[in-house]
N, C-alpha and C positions, 0 to 999 in steps of 0.2 A: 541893444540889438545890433549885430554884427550885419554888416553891408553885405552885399552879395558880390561872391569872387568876382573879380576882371576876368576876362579872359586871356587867356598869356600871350604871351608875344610870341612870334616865331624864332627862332633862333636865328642867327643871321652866323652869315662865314665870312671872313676876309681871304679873298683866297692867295694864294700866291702866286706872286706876279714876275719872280725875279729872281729866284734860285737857280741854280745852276742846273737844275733836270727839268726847268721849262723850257731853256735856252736849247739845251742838245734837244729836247723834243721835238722843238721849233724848226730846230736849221736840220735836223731828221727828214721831217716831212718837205722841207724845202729843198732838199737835197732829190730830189724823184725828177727835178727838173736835169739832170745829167742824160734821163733817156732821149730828150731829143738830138744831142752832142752824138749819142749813140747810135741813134737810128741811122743821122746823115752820115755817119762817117761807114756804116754798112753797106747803106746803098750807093756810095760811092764805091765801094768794092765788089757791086754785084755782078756776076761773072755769067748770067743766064743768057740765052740767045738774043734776046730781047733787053732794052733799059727797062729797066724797073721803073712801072708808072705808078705814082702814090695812087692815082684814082681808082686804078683795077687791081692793084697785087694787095695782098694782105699781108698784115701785118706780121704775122705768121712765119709767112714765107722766109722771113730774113732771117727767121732763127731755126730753117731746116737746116738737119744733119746731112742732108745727101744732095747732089745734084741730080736732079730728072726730072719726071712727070708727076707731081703730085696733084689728086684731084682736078684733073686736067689743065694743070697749070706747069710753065715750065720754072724749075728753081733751082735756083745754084747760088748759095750765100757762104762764099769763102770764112766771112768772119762771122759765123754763126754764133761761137761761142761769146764774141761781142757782144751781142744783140742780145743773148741768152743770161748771160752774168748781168746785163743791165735791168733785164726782168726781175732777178732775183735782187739787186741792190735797187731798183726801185721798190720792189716791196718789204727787203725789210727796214727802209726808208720810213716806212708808212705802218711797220709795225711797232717799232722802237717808236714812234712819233703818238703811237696808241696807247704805247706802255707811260710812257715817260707824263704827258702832257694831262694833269689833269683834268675832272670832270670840273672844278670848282672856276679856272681857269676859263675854260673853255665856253662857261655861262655867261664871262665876262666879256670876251674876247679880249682877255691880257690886260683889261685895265684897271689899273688900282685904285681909283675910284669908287668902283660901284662893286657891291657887295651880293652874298649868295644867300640861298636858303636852301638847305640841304634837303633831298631828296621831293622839290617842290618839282614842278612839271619843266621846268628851264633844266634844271641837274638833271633829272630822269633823262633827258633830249640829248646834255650832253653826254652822258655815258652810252646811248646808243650812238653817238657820232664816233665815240669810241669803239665801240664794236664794232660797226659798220666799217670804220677804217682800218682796223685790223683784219676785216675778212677780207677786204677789199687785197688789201696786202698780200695775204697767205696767197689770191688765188694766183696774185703775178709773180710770187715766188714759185707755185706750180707751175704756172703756164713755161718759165724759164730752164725749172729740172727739166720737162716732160715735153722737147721740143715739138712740133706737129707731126712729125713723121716720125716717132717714138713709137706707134705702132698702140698707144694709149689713150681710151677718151679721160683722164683727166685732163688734158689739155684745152681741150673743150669746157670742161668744168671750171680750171682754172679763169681761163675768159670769161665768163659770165660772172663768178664770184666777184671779178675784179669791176668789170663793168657796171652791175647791180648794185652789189655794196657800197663804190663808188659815187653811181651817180645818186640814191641817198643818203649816203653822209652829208653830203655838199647839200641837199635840197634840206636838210635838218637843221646844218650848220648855218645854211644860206638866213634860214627862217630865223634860228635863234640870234644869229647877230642884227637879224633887224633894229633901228635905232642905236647901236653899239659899235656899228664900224661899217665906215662908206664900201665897204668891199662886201660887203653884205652880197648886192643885191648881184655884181656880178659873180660872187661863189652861187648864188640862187640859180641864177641861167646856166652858170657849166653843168650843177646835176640837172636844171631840165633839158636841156640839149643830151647830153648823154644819155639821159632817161628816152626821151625822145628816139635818138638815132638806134636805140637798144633794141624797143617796141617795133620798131618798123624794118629789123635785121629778122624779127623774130617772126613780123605777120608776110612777110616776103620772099623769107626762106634764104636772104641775102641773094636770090635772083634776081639781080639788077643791073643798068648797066656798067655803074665805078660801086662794087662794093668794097672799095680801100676806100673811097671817098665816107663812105657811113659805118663804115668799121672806125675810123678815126676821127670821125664825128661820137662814137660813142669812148672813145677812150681818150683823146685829146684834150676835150674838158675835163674829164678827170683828174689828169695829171696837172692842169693849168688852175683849174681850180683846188688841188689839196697844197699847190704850189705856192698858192695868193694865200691862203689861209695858216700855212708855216711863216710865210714872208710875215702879216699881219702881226701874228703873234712875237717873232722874232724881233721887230723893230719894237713892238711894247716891252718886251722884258728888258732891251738891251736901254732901252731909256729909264725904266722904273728903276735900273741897277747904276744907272750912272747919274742917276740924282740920289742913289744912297749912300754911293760911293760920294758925291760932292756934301752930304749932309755931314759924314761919318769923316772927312776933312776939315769939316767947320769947327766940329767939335772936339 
């Protein structure tokens, strides 16, 4: 009399940790950290009546095409196109980093140690951080074509893409590295902070008194957090690659 089946095992994945389209993924998405290099070196060139206050001007402002009155604000950003091109290389920073960086990868946070199971609720999480971080991208790649005084509400759509999508990737990403990597928990606080400053851009109408101060509360972590989570991965692979590199000398 024949036993009655086991039940099977799950398949398990090794993923990979240290090919050469983890590494550009990695230093992809850690590359987004140029926009602040970019921001200060605008607002050092801002030509408006007024210095540009981080608390009150928006973010925006630095990448008008025209000096005047915008939305009753005065603006004049000589190096618009600066500020603008930075948009657009931060986000495809962050799409190349969407393409390239697997979901297998990304369950692990880069370590070659601990192993996957495909399309279990971890993979599922990772391929929406995947998405999420690609749309995130696409919108700061609009927001940079379609500067604010373009005369377009994509620009407005692009902000929100960027912010939203943004702040959960990082609150997904935050979750799935739990017990997987110490930076977990601060990628966790940059999407709630941004999540946070988004909600409350949104139930206030940004009528406040520093809305650059919660505009950059909602974008700021984003950037610092998809920043930690390139860096993260990038110091894993460059290590898993140079113990293969010392193996693949031994032998």
């Amino acid at each position: 009399m024949s036993s009655a089946p086991s039940a099977a095992m799950p398949a398990t994945l090794i993923p990979d940790t240290a090919s050469t389209r983890q590494y550009i993924g990695a230093w992809s998405v850690l590359s987004v950290l140029q926009y602040f290099a970019a921001e200060a070196a605008v607002i050092g060139a801002w030509a408006g009546p007024r210095h540009y206050d981080l608390r009150t001007g928006y973010i925006s402002d630095l990448g008008a095409l025209n000096c005047g009155i915008f939305d009753g604000r005065a603006v004049c950003s000589p190096l618009n196109w600066l500020m603008n091109a930075s948009f657009v290389v931060q986000g495809l920073g962050m799409l190349l980093g969407a393409l390239l960086l697997s979901s297998g990868l990304l369950c692990v946070a880069a370590r070659a140690d601990l192993r996957v199971q495909p399309r279990r609720r971890p993979w599922l999480a990772a391929v929406w951080v995947r998405i999420l971080t690609g749309t995130a991208g696409a919108g700061t790649v609009i927001v940079g074509l379609v500067p604010q005084d373009a005369g377009s509400g994509w620009h407005i759509v692009g902000a929100v893409m960027y912010f939203l999508a943004g702040a959960a990737a990082l609150l997904v990403l935050g979750i799935l590295w739990l017990r997987k990597s110490n930076f977990a928990w601060f990628i966790l606080v940059c999407g709630a902070v941004s999540l946070a400053a988004l909600v409350t851009g949104g139930l206030t109408g940004m009528d406040i008194p520093e809305p650059g101060t919660l505009e950059r509360l909602m974008g700021y972590p984003v950037t610092l957090g998809m920043a930690t989570a390139g860096l993260v991965i990038a110091r894993q692979v460059h290590r898993h690659r140079k113990m293969m590199r010392a193996r693949a000398a031994l032998s």
